[in-house]
LUMFI-136220 format. One record per atom (N, C-alpha, C): residue number from 0; residue in three letters; atom name; x, y, z. Coordinates in Angstrom, 3 decimals, always signed. Atoms other than C-alpha are relative to their C-alpha. Layout:
LUMFI-136220
{NUM 'ala' 'CA' {X Y Z}}
...
This chain:
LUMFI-136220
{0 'unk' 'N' {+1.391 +0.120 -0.320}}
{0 'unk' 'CA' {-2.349 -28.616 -59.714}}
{0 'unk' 'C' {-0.202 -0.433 +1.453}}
{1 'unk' 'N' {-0.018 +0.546 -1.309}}
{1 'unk' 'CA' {-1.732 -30.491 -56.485}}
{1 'unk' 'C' {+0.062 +1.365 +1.155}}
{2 'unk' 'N' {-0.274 -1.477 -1.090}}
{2 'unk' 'CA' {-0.532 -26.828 -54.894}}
{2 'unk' 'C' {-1.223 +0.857 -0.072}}
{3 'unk' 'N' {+1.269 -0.572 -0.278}}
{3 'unk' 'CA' {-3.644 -25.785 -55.811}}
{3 'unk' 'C' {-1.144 +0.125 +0.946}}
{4 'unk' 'N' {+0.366 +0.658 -0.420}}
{4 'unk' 'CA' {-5.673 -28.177 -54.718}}
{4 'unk' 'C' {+0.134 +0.157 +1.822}}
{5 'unk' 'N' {-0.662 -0.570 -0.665}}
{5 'unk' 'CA' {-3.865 -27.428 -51.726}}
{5 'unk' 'C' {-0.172 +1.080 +1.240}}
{6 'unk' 'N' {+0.447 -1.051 -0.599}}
{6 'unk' 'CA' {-4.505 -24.437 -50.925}}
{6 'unk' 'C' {-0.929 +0.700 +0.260}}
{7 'unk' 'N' {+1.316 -0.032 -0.528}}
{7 'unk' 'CA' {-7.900 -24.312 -51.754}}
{7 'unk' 'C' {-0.595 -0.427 +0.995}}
{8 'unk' 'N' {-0.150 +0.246 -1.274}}
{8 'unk' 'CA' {-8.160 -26.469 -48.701}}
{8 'unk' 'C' {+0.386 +0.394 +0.799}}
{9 'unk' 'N' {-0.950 -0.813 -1.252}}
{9 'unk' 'CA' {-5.922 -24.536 -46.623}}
{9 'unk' 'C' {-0.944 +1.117 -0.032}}
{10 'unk' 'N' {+0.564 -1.160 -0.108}}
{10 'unk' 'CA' {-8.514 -21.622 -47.656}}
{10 'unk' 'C' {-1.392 -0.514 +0.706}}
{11 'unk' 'N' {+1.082 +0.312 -0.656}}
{11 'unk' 'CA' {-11.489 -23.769 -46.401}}
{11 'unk' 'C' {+0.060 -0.089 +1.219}}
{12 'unk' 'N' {-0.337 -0.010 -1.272}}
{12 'unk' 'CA' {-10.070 -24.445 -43.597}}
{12 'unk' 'C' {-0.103 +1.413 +0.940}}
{13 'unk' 'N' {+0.048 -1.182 -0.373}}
{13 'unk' 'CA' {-9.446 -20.763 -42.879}}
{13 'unk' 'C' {-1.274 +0.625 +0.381}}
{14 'unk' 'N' {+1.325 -0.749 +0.161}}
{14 'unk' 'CA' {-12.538 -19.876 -43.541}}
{14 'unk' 'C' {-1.197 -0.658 +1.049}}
{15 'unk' 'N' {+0.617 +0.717 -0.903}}
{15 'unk' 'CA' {-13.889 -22.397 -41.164}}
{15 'unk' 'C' {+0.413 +0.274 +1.595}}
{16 'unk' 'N' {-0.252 -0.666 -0.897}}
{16 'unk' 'CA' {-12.226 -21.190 -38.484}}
{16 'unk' 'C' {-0.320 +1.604 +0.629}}
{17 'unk' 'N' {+0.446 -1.296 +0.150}}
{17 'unk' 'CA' {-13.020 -17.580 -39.237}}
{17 'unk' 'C' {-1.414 -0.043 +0.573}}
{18 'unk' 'N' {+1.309 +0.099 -0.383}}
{18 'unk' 'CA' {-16.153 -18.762 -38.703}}
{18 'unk' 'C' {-0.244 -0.336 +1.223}}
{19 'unk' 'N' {+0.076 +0.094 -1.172}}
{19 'unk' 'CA' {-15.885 -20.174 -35.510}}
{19 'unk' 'C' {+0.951 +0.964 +1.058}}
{20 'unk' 'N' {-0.352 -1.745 -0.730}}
{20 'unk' 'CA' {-13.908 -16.968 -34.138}}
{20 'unk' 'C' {-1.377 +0.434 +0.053}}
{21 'unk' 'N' {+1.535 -0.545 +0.404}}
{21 'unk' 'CA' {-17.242 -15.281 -35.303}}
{21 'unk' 'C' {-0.423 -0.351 +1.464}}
{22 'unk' 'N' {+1.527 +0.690 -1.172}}
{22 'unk' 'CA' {-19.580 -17.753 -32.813}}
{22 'unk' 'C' {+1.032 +0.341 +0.700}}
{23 'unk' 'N' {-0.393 -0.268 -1.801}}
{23 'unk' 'CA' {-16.936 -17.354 -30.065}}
{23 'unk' 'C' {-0.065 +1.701 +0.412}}
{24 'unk' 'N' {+0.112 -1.547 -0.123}}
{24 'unk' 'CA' {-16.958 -13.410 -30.681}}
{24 'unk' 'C' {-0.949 -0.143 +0.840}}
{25 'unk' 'N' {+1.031 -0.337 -0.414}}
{25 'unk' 'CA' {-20.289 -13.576 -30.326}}
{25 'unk' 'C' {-0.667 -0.313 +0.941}}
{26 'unk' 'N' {+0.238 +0.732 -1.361}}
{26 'unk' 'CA' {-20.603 -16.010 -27.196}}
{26 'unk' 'C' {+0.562 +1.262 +1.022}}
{27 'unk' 'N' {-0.554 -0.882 -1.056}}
{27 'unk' 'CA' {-18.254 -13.483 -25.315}}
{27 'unk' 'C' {-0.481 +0.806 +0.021}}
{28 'unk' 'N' {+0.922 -1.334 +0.054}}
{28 'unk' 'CA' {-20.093 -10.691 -26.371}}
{28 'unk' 'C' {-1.290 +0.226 +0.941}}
{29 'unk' 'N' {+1.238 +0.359 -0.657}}
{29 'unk' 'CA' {-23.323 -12.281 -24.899}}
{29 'unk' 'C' {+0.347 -0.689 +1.501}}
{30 'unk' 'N' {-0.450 -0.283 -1.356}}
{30 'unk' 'CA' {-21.379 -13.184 -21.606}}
{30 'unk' 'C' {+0.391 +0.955 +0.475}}
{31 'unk' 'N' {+0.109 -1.393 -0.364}}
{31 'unk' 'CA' {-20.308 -9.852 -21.272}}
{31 'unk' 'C' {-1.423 +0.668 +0.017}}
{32 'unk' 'N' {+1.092 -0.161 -0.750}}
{32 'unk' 'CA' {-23.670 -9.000 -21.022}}
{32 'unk' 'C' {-0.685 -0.291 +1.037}}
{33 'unk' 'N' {+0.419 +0.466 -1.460}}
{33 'unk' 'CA' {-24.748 -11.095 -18.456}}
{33 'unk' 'C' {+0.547 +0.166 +0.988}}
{34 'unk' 'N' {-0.717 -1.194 -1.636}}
{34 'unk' 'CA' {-21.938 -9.687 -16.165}}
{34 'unk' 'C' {-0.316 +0.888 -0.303}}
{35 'unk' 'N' {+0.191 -1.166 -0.276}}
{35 'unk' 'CA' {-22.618 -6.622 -16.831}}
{35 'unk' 'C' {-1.635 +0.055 +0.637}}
{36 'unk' 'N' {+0.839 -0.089 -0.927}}
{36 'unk' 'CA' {-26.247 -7.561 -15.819}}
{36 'unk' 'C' {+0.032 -0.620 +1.354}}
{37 'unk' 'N' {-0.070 +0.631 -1.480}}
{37 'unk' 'CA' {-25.269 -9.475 -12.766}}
{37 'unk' 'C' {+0.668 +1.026 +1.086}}
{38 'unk' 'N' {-0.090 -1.018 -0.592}}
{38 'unk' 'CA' {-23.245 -6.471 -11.951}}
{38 'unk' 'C' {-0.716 +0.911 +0.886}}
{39 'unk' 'N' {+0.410 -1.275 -0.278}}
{39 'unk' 'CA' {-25.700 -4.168 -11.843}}
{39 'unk' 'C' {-1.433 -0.517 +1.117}}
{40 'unk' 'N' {+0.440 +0.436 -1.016}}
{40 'unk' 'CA' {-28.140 -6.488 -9.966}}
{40 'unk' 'C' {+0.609 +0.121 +1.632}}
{41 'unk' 'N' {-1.155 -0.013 -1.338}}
{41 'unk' 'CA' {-25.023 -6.950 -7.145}}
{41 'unk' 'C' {-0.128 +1.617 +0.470}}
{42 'unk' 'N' {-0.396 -1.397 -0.199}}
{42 'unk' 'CA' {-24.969 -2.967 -7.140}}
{42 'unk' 'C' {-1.504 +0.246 +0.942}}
{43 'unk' 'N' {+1.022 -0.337 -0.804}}
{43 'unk' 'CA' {-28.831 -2.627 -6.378}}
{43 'unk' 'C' {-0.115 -0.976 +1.258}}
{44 'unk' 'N' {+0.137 +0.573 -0.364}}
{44 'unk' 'CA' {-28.644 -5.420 -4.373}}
{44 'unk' 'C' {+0.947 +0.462 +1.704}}
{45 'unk' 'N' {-0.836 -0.597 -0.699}}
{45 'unk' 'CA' {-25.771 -3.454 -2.307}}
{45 'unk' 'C' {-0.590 +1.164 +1.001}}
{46 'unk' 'N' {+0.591 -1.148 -0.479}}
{46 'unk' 'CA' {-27.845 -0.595 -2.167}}
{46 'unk' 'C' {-1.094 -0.203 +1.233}}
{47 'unk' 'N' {+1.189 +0.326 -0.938}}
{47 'unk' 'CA' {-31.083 -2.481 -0.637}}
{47 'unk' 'C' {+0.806 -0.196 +1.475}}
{48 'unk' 'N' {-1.119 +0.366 -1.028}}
{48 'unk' 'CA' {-28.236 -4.018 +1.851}}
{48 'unk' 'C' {+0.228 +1.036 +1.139}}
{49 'unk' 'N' {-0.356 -1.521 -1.051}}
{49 'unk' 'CA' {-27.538 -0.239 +3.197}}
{49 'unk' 'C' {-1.021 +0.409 +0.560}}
{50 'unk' 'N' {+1.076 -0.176 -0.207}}
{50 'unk' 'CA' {-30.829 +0.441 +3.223}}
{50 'unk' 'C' {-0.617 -0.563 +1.254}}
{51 'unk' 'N' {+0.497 +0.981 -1.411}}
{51 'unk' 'CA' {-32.017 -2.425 +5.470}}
{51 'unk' 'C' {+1.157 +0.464 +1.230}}
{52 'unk' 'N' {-1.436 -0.380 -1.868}}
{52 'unk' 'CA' {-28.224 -1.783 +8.138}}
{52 'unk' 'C' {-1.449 +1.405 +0.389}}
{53 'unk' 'N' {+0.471 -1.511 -1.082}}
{53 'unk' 'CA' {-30.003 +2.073 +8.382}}
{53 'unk' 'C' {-1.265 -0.337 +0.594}}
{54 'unk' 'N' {+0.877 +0.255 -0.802}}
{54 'unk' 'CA' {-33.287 +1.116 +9.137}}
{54 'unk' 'C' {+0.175 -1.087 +0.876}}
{55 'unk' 'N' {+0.062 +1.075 -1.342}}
{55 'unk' 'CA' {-32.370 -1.938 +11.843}}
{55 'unk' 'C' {+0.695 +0.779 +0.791}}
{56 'unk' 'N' {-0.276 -0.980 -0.593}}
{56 'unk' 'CA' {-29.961 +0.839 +13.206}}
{56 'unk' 'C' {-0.725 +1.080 +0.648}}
{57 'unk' 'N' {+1.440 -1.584 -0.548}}
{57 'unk' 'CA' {-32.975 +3.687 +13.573}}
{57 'unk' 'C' {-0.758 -1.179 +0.665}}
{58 'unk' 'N' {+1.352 +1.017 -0.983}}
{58 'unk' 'CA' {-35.103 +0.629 +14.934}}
{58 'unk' 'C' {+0.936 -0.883 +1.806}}
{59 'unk' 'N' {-0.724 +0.234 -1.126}}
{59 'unk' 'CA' {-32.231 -0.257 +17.319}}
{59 'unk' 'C' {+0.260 +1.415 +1.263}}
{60 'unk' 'N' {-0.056 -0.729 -0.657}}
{60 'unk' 'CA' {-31.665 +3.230 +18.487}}
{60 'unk' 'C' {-1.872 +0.355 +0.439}}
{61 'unk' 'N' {+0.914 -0.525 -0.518}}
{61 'unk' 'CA' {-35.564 +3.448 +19.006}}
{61 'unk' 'C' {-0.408 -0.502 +1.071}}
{62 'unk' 'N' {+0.707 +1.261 -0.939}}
{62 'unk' 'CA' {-35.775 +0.080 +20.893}}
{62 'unk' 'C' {+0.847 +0.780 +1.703}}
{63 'unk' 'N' {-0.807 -0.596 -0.769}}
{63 'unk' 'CA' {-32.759 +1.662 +23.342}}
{63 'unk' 'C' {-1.000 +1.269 +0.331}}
{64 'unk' 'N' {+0.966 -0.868 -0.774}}
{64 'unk' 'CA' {-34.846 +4.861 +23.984}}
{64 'unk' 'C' {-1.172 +0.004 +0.791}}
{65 'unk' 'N' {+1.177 +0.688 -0.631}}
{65 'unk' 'CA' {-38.148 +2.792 +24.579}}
{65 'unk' 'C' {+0.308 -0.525 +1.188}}
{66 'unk' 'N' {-0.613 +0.627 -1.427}}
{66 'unk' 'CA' {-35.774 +0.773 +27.293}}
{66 'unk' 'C' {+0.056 +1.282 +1.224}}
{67 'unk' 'N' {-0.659 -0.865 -1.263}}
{67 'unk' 'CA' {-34.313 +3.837 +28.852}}
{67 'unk' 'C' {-1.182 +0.296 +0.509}}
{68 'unk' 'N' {+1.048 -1.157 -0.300}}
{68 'unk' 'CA' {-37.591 +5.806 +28.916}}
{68 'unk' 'C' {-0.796 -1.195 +0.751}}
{69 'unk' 'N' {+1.005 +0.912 -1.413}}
{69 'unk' 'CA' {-39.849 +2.604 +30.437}}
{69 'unk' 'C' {+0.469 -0.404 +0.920}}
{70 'unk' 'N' {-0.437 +0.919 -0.841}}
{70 'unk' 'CA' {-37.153 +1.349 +32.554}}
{70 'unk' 'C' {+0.885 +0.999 +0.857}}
{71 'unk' 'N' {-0.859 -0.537 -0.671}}
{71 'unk' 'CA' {-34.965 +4.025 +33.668}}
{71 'unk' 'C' {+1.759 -0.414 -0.209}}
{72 'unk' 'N' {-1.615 +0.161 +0.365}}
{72 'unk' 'CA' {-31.086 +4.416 +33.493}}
{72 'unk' 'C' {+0.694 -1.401 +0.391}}
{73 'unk' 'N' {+0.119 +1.737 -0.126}}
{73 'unk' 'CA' {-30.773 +0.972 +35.427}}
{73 'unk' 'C' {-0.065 -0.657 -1.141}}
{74 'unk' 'N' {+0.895 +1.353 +0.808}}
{74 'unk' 'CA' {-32.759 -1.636 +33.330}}
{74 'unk' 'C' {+1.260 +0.650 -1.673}}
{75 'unk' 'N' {-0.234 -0.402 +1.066}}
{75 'unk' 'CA' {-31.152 +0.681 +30.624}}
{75 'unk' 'C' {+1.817 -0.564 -0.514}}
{76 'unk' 'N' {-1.093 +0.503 +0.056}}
{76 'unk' 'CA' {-27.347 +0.020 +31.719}}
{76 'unk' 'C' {+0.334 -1.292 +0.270}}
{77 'unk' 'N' {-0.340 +1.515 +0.383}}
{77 'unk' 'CA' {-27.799 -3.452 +32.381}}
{77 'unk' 'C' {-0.071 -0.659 -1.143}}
{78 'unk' 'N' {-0.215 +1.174 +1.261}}
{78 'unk' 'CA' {-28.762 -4.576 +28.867}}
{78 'unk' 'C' {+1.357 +0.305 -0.587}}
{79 'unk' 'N' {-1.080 -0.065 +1.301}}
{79 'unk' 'CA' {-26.118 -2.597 +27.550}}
{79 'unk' 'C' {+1.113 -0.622 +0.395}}
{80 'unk' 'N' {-1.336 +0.587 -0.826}}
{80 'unk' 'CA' {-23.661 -4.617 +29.911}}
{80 'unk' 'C' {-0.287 -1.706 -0.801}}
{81 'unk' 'N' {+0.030 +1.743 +0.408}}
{81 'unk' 'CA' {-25.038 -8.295 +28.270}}
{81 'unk' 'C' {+0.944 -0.104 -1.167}}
């Protein structure tokens, strides 16, 4: 009776653990979501990133044409010498 006894405990036990596998499944499951949304934030967030370089680039090459054209090749090759 004692081996019983026993092992019915050894099965509660089991079963208590089983159970907390379960909640940790389901914790990881629900952190894998949140990287995968932090991911995909980082991704658009990458994109805006490129976005802004090209336009300060097109606003840099416009500022350089505005120089050359009001100032002449001078004024034009001295900034680019600073």
């Amino acid at each position: 009776m004692a081996l019983s006894a026993d092992a019915l405990a050894l099965s509660g036990d089991a079963l208590a653990l089983s159970a907390d596998a379960l909640a940790l499944s389901a914790d990881a499951l629900a952190l894998s979501g949140d990287a995968l949304a932090l991911s995909a934030d980082a991704l658009a967030l990458s994109a805006d990133a490129l976005a802004l370089q090209g336009i300060a680039k097109f606003n840099s090459l416009r500022i350089n044409e505005m120089l050359y054209l009001a100032g002449g090749k001078r004024v034009f090759r001295f900034l680019h010498r600073l």
